[in-house]
C-alpha positions as CSV (number, residue, x, y, z in Angstrom):
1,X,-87.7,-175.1,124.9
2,X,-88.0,-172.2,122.6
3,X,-86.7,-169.7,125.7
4,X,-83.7,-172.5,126.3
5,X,-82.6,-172.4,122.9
6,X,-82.2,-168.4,122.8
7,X,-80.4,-168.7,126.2
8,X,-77.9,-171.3,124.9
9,X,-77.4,-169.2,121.7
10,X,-76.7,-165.9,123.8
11,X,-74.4,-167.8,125.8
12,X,-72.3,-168.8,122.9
13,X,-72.3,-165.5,121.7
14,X,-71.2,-163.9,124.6
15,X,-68.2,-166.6,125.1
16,X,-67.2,-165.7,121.3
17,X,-66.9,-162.1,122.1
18,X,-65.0,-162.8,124.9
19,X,-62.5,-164.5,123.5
20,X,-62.7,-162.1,120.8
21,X,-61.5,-159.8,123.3
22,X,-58.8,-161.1,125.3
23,X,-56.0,-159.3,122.8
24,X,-57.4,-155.8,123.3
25,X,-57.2,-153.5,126.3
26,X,-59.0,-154.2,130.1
27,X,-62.1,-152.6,129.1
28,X,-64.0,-155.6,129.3
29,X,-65.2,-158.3,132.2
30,X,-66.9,-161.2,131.8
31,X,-68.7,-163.8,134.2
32,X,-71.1,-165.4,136.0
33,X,-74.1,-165.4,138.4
34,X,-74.9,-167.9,140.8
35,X,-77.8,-167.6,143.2
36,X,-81.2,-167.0,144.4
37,X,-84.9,-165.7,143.0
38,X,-87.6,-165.1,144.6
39,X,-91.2,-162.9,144.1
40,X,-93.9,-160.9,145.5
41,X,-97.0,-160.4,143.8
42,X,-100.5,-162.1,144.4
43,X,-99.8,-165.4,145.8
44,X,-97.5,-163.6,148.6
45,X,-98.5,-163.2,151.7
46,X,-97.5,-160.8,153.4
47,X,-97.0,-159.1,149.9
48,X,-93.0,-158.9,149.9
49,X,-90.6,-161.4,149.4
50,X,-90.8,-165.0,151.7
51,X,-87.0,-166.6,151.9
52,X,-88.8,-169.7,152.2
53,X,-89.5,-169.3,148.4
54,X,-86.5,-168.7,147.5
55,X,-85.0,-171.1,144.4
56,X,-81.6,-171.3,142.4
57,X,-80.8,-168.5,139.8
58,X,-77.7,-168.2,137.6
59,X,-76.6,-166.8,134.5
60,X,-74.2,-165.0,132.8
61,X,-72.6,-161.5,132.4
62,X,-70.8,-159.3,130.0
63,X,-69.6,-155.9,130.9
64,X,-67.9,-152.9,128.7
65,X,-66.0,-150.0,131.1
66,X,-66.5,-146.8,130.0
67,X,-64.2,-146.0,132.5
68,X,-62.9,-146.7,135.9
69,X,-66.0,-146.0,137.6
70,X,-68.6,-146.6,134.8
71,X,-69.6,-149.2,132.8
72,X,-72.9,-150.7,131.0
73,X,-73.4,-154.8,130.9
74,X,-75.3,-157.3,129.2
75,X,-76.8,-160.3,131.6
76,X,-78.7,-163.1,130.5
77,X,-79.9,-164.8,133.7
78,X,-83.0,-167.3,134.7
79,X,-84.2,-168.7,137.7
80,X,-87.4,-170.4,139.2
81,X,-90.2,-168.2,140.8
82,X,-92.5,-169.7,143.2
83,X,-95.5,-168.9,145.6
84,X,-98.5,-170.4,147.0
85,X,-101.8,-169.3,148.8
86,X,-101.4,-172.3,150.9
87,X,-98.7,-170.6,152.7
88,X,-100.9,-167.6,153.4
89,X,-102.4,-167.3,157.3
90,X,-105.7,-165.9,155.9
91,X,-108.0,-168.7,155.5
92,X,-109.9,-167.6,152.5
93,X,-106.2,-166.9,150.9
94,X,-105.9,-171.0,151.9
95,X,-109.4,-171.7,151.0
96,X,-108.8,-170.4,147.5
97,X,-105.7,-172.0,147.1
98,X,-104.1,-170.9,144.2
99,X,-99.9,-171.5,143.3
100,X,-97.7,-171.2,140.6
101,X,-94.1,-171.8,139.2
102,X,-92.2,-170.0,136.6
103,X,-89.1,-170.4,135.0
104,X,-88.3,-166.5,134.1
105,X,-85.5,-166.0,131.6
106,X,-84.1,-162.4,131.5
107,X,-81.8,-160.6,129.6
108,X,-80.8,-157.0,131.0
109,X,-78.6,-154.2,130.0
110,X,-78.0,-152.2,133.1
111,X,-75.5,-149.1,133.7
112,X,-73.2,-149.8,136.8
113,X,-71.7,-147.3,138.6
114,X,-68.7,-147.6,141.0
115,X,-67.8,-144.7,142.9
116,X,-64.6,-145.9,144.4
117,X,-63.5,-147.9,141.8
118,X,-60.2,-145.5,140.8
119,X,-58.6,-146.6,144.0
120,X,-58.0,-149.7,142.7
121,X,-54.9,-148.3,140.3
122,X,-53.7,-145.5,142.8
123,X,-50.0,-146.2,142.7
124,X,-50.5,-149.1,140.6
125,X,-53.1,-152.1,141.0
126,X,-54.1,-153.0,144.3
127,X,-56.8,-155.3,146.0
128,X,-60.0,-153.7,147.0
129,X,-63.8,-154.0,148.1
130,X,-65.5,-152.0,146.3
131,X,-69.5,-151.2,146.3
132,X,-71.6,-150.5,143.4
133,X,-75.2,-149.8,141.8
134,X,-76.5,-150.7,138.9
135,X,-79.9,-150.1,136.9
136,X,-81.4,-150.6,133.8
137,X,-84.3,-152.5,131.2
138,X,-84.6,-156.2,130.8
139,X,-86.7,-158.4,128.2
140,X,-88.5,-161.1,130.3
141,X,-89.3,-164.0,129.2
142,X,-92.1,-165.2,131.1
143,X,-93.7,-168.7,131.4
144,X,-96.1,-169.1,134.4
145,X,-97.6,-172.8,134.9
146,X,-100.6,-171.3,137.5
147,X,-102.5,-174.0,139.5
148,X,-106.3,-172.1,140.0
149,X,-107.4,-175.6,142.1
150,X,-111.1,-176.2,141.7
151,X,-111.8,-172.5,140.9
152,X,-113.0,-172.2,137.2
153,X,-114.4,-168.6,136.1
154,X,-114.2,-165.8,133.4
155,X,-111.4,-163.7,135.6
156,X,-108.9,-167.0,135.8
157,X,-109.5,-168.0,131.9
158,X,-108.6,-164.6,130.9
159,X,-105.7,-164.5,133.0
160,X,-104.8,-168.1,131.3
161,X,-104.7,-166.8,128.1
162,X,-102.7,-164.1,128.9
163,X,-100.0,-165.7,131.2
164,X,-97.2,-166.8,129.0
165,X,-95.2,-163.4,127.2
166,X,-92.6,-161.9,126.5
167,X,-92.3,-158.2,129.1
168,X,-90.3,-155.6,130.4
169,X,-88.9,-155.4,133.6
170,X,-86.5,-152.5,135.2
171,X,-83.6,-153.9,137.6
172,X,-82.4,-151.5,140.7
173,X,-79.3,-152.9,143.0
174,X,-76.1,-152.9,144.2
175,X,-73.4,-155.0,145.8
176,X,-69.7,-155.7,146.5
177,X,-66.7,-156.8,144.6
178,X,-63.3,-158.1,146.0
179,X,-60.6,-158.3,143.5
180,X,-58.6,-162.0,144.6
181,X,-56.2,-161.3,141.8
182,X,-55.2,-158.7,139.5
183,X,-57.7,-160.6,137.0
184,X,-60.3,-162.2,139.2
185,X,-62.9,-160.3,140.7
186,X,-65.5,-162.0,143.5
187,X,-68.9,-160.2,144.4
188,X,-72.6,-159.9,145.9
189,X,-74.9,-158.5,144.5
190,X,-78.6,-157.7,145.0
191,X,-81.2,-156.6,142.2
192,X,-84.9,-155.7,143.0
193,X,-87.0,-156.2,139.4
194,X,-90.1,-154.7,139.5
195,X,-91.9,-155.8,136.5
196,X,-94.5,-153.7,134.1
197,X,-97.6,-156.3,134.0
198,X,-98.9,-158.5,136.9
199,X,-98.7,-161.8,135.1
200,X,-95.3,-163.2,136.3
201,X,-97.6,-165.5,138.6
202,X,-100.1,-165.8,136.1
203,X,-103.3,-164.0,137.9
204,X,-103.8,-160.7,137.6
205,X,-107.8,-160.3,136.9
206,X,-108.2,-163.1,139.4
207,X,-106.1,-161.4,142.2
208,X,-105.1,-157.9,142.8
209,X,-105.0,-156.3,139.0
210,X,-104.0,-153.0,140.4
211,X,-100.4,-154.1,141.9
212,X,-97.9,-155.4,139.5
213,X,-95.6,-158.8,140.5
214,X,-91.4,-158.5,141.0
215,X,-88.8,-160.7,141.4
216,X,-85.2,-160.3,142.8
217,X,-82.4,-162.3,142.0
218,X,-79.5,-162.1,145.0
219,X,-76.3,-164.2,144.8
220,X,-72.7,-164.2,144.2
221,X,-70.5,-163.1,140.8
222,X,-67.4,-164.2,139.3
223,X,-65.9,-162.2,136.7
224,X,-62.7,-161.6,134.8
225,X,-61.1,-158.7,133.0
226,X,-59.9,-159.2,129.6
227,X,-57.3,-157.2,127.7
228,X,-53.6,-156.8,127.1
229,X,-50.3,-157.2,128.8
230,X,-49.7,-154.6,131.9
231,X,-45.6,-155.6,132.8
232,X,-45.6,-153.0,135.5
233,X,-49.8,-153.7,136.8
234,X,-50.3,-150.0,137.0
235,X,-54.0,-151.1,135.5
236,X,-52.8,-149.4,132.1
237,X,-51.9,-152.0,129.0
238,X,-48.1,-151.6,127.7
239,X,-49.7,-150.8,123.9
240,X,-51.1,-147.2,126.3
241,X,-48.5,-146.9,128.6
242,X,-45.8,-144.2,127.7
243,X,-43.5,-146.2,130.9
244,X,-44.4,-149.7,130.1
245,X,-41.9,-150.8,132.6
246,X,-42.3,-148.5,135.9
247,X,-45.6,-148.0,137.6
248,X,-47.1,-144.7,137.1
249,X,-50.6,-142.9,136.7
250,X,-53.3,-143.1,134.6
251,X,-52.9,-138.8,134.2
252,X,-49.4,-139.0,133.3
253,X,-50.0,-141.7,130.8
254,X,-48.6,-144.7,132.9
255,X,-45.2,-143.0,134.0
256,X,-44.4,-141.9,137.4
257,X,-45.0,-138.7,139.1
258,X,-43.3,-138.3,142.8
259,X,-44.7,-135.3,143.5
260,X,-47.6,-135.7,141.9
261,X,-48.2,-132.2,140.5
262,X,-49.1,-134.0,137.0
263,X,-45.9,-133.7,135.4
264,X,-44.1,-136.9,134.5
265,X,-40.9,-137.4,136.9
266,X,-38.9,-137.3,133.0
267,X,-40.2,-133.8,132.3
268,X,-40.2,-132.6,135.6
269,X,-37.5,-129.7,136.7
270,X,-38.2,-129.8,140.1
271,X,-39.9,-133.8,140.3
272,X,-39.6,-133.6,144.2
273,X,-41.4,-130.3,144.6
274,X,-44.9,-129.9,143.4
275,X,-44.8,-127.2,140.7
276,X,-46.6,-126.0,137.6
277,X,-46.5,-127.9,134.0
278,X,-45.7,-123.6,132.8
279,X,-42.8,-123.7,134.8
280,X,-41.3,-126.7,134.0
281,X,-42.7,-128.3,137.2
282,X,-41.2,-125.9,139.5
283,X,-43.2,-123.7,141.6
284,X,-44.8,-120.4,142.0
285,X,-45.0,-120.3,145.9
286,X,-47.1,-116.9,145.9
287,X,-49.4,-117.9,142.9
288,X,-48.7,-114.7,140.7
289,X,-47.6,-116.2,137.6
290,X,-43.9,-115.9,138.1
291,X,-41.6,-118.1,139.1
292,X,-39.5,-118.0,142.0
293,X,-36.5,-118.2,141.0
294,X,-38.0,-114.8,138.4
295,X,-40.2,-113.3,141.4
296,X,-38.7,-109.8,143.4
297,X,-41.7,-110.5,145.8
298,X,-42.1,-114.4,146.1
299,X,-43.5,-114.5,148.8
300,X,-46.2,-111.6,148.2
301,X,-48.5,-112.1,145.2
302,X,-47.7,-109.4,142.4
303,X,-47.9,-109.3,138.7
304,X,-45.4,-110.1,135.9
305,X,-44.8,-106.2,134.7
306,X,-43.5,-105.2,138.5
307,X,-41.6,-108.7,138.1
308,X,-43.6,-110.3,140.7
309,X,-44.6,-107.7,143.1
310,X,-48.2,-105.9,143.9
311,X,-50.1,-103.4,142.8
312,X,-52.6,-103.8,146.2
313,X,-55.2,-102.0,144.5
314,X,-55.3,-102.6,141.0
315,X,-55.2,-99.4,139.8
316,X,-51.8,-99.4,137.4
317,X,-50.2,-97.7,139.5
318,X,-47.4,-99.4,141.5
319,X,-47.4,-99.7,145.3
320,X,-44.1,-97.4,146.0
321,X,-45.8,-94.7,143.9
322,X,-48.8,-94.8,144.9
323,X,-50.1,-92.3,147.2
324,X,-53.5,-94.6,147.7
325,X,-52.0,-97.9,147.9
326,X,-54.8,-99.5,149.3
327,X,-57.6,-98.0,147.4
328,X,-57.8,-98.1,143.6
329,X,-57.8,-94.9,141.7
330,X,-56.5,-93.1,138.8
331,X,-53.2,-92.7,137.2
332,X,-53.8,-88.9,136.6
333,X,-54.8,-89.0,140.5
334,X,-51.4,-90.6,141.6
335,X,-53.5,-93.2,142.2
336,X,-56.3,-91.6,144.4
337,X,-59.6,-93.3,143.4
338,X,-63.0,-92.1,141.0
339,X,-64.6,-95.3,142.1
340,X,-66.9,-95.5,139.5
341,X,-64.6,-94.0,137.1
342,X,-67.5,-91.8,135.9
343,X,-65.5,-88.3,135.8
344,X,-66.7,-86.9,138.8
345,X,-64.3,-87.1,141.4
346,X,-65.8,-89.6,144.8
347,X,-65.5,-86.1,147.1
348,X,-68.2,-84.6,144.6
349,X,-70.2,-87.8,143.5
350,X,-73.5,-88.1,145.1
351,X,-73.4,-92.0,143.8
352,X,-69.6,-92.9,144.4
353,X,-70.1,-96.3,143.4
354,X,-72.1,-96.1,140.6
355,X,-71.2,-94.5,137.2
356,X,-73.5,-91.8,136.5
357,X,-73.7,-88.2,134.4
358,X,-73.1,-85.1,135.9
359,X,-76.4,-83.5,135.3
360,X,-77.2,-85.4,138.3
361,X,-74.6,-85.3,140.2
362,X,-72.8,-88.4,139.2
363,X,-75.8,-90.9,140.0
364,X,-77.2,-92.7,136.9
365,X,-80.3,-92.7,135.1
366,X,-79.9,-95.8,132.8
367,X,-83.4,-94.6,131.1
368,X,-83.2,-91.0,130.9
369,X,-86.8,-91.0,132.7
370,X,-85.4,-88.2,135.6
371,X,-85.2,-90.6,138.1
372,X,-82.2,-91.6,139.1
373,X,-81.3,-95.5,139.2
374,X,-81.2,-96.3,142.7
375,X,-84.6,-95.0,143.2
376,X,-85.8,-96.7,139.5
377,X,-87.4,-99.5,140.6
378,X,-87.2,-99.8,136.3
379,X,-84.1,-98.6,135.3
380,X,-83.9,-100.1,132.1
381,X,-87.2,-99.1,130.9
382,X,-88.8,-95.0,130.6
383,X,-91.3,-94.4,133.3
384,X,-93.3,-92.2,135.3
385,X,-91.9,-90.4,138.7
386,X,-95.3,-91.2,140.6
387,X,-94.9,-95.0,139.5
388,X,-90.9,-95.1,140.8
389,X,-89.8,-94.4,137.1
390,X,-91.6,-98.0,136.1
391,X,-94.1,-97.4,133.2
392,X,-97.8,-99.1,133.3
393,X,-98.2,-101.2,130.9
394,X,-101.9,-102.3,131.3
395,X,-103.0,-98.4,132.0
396,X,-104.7,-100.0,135.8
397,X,-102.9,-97.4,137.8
398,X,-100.1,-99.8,139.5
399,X,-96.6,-99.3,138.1
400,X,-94.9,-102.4,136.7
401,X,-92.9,-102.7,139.4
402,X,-95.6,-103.4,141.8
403,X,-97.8,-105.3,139.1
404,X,-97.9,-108.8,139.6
405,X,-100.0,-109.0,136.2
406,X,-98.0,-106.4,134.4
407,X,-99.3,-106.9,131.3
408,X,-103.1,-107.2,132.5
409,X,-105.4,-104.7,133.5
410,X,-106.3,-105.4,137.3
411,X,-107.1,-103.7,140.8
412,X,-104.6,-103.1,143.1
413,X,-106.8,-105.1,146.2
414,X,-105.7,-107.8,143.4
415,X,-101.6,-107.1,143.3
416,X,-102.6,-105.4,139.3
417,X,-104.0,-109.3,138.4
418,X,-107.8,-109.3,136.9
419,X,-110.1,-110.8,139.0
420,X,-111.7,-114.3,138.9
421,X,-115.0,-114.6,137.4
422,X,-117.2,-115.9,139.9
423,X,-118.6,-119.0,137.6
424,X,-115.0,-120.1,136.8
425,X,-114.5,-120.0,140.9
426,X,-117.3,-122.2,141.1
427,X,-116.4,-124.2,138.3
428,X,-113.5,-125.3,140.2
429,X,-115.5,-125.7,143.4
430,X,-117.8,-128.1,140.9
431,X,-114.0,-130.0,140.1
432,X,-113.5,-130.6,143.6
433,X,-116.5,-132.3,144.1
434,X,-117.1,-134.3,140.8
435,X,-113.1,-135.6,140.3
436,X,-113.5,-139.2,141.6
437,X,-111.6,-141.9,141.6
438,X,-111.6,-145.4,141.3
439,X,-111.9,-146.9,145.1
440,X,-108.3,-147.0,147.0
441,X,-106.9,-146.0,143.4
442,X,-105.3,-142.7,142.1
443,X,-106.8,-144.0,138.4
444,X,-109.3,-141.3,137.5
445,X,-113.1,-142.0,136.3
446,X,-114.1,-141.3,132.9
447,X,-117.2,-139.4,134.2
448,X,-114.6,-137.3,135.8
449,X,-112.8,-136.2,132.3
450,X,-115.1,-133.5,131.4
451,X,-114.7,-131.3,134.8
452,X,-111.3,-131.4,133.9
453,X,-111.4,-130.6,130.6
454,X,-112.9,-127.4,131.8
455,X,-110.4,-126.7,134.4
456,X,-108.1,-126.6,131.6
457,X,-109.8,-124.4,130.0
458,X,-110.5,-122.3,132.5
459,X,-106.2,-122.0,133.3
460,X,-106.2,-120.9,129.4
461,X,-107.9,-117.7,130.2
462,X,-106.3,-116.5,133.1
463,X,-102.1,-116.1,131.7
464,X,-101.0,-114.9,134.7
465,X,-102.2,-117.4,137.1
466,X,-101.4,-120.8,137.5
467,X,-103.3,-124.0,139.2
468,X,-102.7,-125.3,142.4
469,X,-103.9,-128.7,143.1
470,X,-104.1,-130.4,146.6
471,X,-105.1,-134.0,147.2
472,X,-106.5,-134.8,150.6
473,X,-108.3,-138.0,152.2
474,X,-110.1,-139.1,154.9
475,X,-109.4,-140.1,158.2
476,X,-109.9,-144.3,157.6
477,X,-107.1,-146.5,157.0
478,X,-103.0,-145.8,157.7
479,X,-101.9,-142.2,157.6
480,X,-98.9,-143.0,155.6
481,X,-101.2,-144.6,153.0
482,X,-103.6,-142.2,153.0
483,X,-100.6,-139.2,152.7
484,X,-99.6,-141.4,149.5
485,X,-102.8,-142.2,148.2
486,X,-104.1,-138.5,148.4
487,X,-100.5,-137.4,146.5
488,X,-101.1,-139.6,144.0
489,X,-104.5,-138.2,142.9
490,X,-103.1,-134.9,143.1
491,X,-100.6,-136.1,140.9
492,X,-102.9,-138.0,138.4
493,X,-105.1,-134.9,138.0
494,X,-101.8,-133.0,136.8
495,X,-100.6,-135.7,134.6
496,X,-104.3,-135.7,132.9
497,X,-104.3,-131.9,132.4
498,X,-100.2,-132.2,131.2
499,X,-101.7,-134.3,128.3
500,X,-104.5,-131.8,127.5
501,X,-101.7,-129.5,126.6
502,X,-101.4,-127.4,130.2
503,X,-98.2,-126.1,130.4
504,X,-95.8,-127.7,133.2
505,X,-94.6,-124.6,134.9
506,X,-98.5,-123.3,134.9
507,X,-99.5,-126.4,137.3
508,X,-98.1,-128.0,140.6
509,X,-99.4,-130.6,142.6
510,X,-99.6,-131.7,147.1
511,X,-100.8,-134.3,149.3
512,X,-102.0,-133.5,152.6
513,X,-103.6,-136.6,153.5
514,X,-106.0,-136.4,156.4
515,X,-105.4,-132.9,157.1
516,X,-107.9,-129.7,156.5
517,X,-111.2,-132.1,156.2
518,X,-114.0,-129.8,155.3
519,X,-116.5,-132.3,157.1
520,X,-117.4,-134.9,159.5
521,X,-115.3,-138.4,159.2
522,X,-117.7,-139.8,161.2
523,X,-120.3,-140.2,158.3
524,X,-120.2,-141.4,154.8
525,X,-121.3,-138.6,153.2
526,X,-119.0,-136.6,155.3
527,X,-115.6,-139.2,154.3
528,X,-116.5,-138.5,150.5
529,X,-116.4,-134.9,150.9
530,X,-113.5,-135.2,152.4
531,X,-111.8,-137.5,149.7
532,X,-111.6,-134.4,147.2
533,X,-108.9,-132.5,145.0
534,X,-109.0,-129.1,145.1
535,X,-107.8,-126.5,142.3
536,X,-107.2,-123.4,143.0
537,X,-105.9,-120.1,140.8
538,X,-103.0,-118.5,142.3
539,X,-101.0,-115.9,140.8
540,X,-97.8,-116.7,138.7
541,X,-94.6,-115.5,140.7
């Protein structure tokens, strides 16, 4: 009663605002729901959705367009879930014999997107099918009535107490309008609602406490737009509409634009040619910047102070005069080129493209070090000739340049990076082997929290290096699953050492699945080996 009585008071308030909104402009629709809901979660079986579970949903809608495309709405909708092991072809899932029913109340915000929605007032309004997805939170409100049969234990009354609450779930969907009139819109939608506890069928300890329940709710919409008068239903109300009586754009401000070059037809020069807004709409056939009916050249790009014609190499110096038309150079060279307009004339320069200093030979040396820039592999920076003009930092005999560690001593075997101590190598060999996990579960032990603290560590004291970490499984079970499964504890493992304050950018994490087992699947002791994370120290790039 309690969940009814916050439904019926939404449902006013939502009707209130929307006749509260039927003087301003279409921004707004309003509607309804009508459909179907249906679950997956511990009394499913298989565990996704079984039409023959499927019961009667409705509710209502209100949505706010940011614009054409995108929009957020408010939905307040409820529908029955049910499920039953009884339905199950496992006969212990029959034997135990559990079922439930729920009457879920939720009410979502969701951002909806429609990618072709600006179709719809091309020209003025037209009829269209449209698609569109949506997402967002919802508050559930959650009252499971779960029949346990005969079974009576600690697992099922904890779950008892903890079945009826108020949760979150997150909606994902799409679907399809149809405008039928200018105000009416018809649609399908469908929205999967994976929820963030398991209790939606009111077992959780008592079933499969490791996979959280969802529900979908599927049907058909029906929802109006609200807003003021459009006498010429070009989609844009007369109170914004500079041509309230002629259809027109929405970039012109409701007026026409024949050749739609942006200008209004009743600013337009030229309204049956496509032009430019700085020419009055009239065009500038070769793109220079001058108009036509202004252009000596107009068919050959130019600039304004030759009134339209070129200066083909962009040296100031016109074409007719210039003795190198095609090749920019210098005024005082009737246009002949210094490429690099360094003072040394391209005939003498041994770096014609680059601006340098005659001292050598018009090459540059950025750094003044006495070697020249395109043999610096430092330019910007004083070095030593032996090290390519590239200083070394750390004093270990490898120029920056070729230093992977620049700023650590190292050998060169090593790319310049120190070297690993051999008890933090074994350290991490120790990680691989004492990380566990929680059986088919990427949730990691508590015993396995002090390895990991030292792997972080360990990543502290090496700044040039970063961790690797691969996850890898056995050979039981589906590959897919096992590819998933051995991501997943990868992934964990990064997320635990994330909130012991590792830097992002120092970590990354892989699943390989069954691949690269370092013993025999055929034994026990052998499969655990092989279910392992390994970290590694590789050097920052």
């Amino acid at each position: 009663m309690y969940i009814m009585r916050i439904f019926y008071c939404l449902l006013g308030a939502l009707l209130l605002s929307v006749a509260t909104l039927s003087a301003q402009e279409e921004k707004w629709d309003g509607g309804f729901f009508l459909g179907g809901a249906n679950y997956a979660g511990d009394l499913l079986e298989p565990d996704f959705f079984d039409l023959g579970e499927t019961n009667v949903a409705f509710g209502f809608m209100l949505r706010r367009n940011i614009s054409n495309t995108f929009g957020v709405r408010l939905g307040l909708t409820t529908g029955k879930l049910t499920g039953s092991d009884l339905n199950a072809d496992e006969p212990d899932l029959v034997r135990r014999g559990y079922s439930f029913e729920n009457r879920l109340t939720e009410l979502g915000l969701h951002a909806q997107f429609e990618p072709f929605a600006n179709n719809r007032y091309r020209g003025g309004f037209r009829k269209i099918l449209s698609p569109y997805i949506f997402a967002g939170p919802n508050l559930i409100f959650s009252n499971p009535e779960t029949d346990f049969g005969v079974s009576d234990n600690e697992r099922i009354q904890q779950d008892q107490d903890a079945a009826n609450q108020t949760t979150i779930s997150v909606a994902v969907g799409g679907g399809l309008r149809y405008d039928i009139t200018r105000k009416w819109n018809l649609g399908l939608e469908l929205g999967l609602r994976p929820a963030l506890n398991d209790l939606i069928d009111g077992v959780e300890i008592a079933g499969n406490p490791d996979k959280d329940d969802w529900y979908i709710f599927g049907g058909l919409t029906l929802t109006t737009r609200f807003g003021a008068k459009d006498t010429d239903g070009d989609g844009i109300a007369d109170d914004s509409d500079k041509c309230p009586n002629t259809p027109g754009i929405t970039a012109t401000g409701g007026c026409p634009d024949a050749d739609l070059d942006g200008i209004a037809d009743n600013r337009d020069a030229c309204p049956d040619v496509a032009g430019d807004s700085k020419f009055n709409g009239c065009p500038d056939s070769d793109g220079d910047g001058v108009a036509d009916n202004q252009d000596n050249c107009p068919n050959t790009a130019g600039i304004r102070r030759y009134r339209g014609c070129p200066d083909t190499d962009g040296d100031g110096v016109a074409d007719p005069v210039d003795i190198c038309p095609t090749i920019a150079g210098v005024e005082a060279l009737d246009g002949c080129p210094d490429a690099d307009g360094d003072g040394v004339t391209d005939a003498d320069d041994a770096c014609p493209q680059l601006p340098g200093i005659a001292e050598a030979n018009g090459c540059p040396d950025a750094d003044l070090d006495g070697t020249i820039d395109p043999n610096d592999k430092c330019p910007e920076i004083p070095g030593d000739p032996k090290f390519s003009g590239c200083p070394d930092t750390d004093a270990d005999g490898i120029g920056d340049g070729d230093d992977a560690c620049p700023s650590n001593a190292g050998p060169l075997e090593n790319d310049g990076c120190p070297i690993i101590a051999q008890e933090d190598l074994e350290t991490l060999e120790l990680a691989m082997r004492n990380v566990r996990f929680r059986t088919g579960s990427d949730r990691i032990l508590s015993i396995s929290h002090s390895i990991l603290d030292e792997v972080a560590e360990i990543l502290e004291r090496y700044p040039n290096y970063n961790l690797k970490m691969s996850g890898y499984s056995d050979n039981r079970g589906n590959d897919a699953a096992n590819q998933a499964l051995s991501e997943k504890r990868a992934l964990a493992c990064y997320q635990y050492l994330l909130v012991k304050g590792v830097a992002r950018e120092k970590m990354s994490y892989a699943g390989y699945g069954e691949t690269n087992p370092i013993d025999s699947n055929e034994t026990a002791q052998g499969r655990a080996r092989n279910r392992r994370v390994e970290f590694k120290l590789v050097i920052a790039q």
